[in-house]
C-alpha positions as CSV (number, residue, x, y, z in Angstrom):
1,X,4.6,20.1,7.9
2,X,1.7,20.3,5.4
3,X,-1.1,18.4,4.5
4,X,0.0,16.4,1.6
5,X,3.4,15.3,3.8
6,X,1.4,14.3,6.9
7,X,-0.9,11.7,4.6
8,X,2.5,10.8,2.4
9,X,3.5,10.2,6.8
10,X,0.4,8.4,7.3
11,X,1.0,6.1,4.1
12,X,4.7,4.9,5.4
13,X,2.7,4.2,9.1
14,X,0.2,1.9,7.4
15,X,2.9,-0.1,5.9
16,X,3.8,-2.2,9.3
17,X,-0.1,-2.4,10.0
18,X,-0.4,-4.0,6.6
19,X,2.5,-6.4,7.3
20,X,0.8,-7.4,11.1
21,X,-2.7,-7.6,9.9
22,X,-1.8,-9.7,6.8
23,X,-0.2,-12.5,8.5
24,X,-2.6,-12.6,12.1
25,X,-4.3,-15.5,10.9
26,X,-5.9,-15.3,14.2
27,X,-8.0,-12.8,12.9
28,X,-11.5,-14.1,11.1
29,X,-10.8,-12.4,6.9
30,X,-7.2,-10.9,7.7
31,X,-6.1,-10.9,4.4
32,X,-9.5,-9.3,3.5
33,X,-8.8,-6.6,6.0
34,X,-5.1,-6.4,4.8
35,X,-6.0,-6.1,1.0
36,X,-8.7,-3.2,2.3
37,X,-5.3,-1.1,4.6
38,X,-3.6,-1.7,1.2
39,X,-5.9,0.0,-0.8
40,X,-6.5,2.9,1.6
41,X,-2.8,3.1,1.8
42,X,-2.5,2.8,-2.0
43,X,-5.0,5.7,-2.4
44,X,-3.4,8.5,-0.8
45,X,-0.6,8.3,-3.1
46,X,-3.3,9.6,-5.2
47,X,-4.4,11.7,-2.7
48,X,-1.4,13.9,-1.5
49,X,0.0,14.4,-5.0
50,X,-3.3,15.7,-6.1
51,X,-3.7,18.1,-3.1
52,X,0.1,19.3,-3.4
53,X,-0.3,20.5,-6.7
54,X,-3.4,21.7,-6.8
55,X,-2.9,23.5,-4.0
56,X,0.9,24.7,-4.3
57,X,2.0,22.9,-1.8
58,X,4.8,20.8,-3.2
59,X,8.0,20.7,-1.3
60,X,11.3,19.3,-1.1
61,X,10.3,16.8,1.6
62,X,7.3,15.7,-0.4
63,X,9.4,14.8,-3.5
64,X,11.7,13.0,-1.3
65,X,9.1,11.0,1.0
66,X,6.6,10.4,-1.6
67,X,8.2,8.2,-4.0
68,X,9.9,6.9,-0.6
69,X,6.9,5.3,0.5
70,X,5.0,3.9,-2.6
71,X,8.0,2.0,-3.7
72,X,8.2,0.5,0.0
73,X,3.9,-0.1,0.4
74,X,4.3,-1.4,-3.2
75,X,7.4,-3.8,-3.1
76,X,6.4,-4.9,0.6
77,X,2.9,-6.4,-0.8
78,X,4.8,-7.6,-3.9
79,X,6.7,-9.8,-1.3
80,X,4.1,-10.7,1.0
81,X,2.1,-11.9,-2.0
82,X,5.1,-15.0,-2.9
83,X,4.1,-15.9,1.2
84,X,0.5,-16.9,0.1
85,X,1.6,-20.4,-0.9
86,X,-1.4,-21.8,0.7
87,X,-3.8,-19.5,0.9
88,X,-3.4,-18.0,-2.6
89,X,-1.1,-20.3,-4.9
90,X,-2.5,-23.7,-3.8
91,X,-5.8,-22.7,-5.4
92,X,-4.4,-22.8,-8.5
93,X,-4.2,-26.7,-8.5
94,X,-1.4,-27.8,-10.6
95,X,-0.6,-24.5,-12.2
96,X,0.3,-23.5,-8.8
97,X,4.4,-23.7,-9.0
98,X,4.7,-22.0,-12.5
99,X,2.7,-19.2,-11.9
100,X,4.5,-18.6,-8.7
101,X,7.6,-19.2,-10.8
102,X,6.1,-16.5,-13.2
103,X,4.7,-14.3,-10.8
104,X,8.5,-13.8,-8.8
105,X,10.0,-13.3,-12.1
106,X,7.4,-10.2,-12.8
107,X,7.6,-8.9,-9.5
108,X,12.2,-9.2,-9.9
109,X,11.3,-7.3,-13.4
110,X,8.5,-4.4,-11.5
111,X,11.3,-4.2,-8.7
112,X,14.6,-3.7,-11.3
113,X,12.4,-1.1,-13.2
114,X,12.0,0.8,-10.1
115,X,15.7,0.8,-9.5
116,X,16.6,1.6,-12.8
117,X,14.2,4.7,-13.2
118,X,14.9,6.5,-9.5
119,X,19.0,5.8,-10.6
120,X,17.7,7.8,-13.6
121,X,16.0,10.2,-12.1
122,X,18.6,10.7,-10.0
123,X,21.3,11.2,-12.7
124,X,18.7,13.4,-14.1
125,X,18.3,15.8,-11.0
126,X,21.8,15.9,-10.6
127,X,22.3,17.6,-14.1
128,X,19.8,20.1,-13.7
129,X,17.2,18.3,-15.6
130,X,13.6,17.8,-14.6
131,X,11.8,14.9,-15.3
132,X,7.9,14.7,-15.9
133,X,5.9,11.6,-14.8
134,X,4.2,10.2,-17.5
135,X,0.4,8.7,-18.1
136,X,1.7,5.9,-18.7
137,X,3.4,4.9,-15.5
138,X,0.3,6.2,-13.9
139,X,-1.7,3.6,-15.6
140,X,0.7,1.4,-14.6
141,X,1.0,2.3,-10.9
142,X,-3.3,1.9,-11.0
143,X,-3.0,-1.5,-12.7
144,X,-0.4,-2.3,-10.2
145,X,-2.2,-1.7,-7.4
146,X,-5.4,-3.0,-8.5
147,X,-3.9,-6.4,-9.1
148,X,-2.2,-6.5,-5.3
149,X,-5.4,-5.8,-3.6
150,X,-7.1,-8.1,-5.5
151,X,-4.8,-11.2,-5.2
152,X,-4.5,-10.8,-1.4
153,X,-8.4,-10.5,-1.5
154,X,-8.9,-13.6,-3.6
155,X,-7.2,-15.5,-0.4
156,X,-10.3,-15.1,1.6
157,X,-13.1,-15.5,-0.6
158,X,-14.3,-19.3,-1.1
159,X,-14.4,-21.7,-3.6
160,X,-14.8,-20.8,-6.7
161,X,-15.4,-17.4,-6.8
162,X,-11.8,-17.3,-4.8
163,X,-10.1,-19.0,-7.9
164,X,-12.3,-16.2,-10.3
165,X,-10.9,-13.2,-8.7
166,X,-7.6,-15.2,-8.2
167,X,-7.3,-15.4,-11.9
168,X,-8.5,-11.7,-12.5
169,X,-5.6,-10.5,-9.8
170,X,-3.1,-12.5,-12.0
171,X,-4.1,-11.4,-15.5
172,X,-4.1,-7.4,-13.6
173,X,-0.4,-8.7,-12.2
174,X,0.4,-9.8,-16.0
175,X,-0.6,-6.1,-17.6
176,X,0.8,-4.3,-14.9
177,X,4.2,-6.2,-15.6
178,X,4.1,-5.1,-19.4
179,X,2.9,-1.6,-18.4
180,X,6.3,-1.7,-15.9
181,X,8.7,-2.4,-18.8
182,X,7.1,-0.3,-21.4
183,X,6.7,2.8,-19.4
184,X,10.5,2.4,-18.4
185,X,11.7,2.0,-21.8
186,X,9.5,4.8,-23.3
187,X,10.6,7.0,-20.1
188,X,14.4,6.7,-21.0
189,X,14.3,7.0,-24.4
190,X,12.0,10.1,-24.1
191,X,14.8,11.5,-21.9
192,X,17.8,10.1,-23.2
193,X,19.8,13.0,-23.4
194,X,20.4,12.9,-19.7
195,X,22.5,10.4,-20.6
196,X,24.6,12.2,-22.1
């Protein structure tokens, strides 16, 4: 197994430490300390996709793991963030039930995108055809995962500066949505001959 596989490896074996360390509210900042195992986690997507190409190392098992485990680190904070109710939402005084409203409809819409485009891509493969990924869903996945480790972050910082960074997370959340749907509509109209 080669490099970039055994951190794409690594990144799937962070995902239940995440999970643990985010709700041990026995430990002093966990949500701090869970934003931080995002973001290293979140970082060697970067990482192995860089080092496989550059590198010539890309393989079967790399394509197949790869977009394996960022949907799964990715969708797993998305669902652990609608479990902050307290610690997150109730900061948000009375705005707190419509943006949680707003924020499960955006993360149904991130998650159905997902779907939609691996279906595609899958159609896509099985007709010969190959897919590039495009800047835009790269901005996207960055935005993304900016905004997730800053809304679990904003959980354990006090007071006002909580509710700041709160606010930033959700206006990131917001733009990463719109990124979502319009990298998935300009990705299947740019390849819609695959279907065809």
């Amino acid at each position: 197994m080669n490099l970039p596989n055994k951190i794409t490896l690594s990144r799937i074996c962070m995902i239940p430490i995440f999970i643990a360390v985010f709700f041990l509210d026995i430990i002093p900042l966990h949500f701090m300390i869970a934003a931080i195992i995002f973001a290293v986690a979140a970082c060697t997507d970067f990482l192995d996709g860089h080092i496989a190409r550059s590198r010539g190392l890309v393989t079967n098992l790399g394509k197949f793991l790869d977009p394996i485990a960022d949907k799964v680190l990715v969708s797993t904070a998305m669902i652990l963030i609608l479990t902050m109710g307290g610690s997150l939402f109730a900061m948000l005084g009375a705005l707190a039930f419509p943006i949680y409203v707003a924020m499960s409809i955006c993360i149904c819409i991130i998650m159905a995108r997902e779907l939609i485009i691996s279906a595609f891509r899958q159609i896509a493969a099985a007709n010969g055809v190959i897919m590039a990924a495009e800047k835009l869903g790269k901005y996207k996945t960055a935005c993304q995962d900016v905004a997730i480790f800053v809304l679990i972050l904003a959980a354990d910082i006090p007071a006002t500066a909580g509710l700041i960074v709160a606010w930033v997370g959700l206006g990131l959340f917001a733009l990463a949505t719109v990124l979502t749907v319009v990298s998935g509509i300009s990705y299947v109209v740019k390849n819609k001959q695959v279907l065809k």
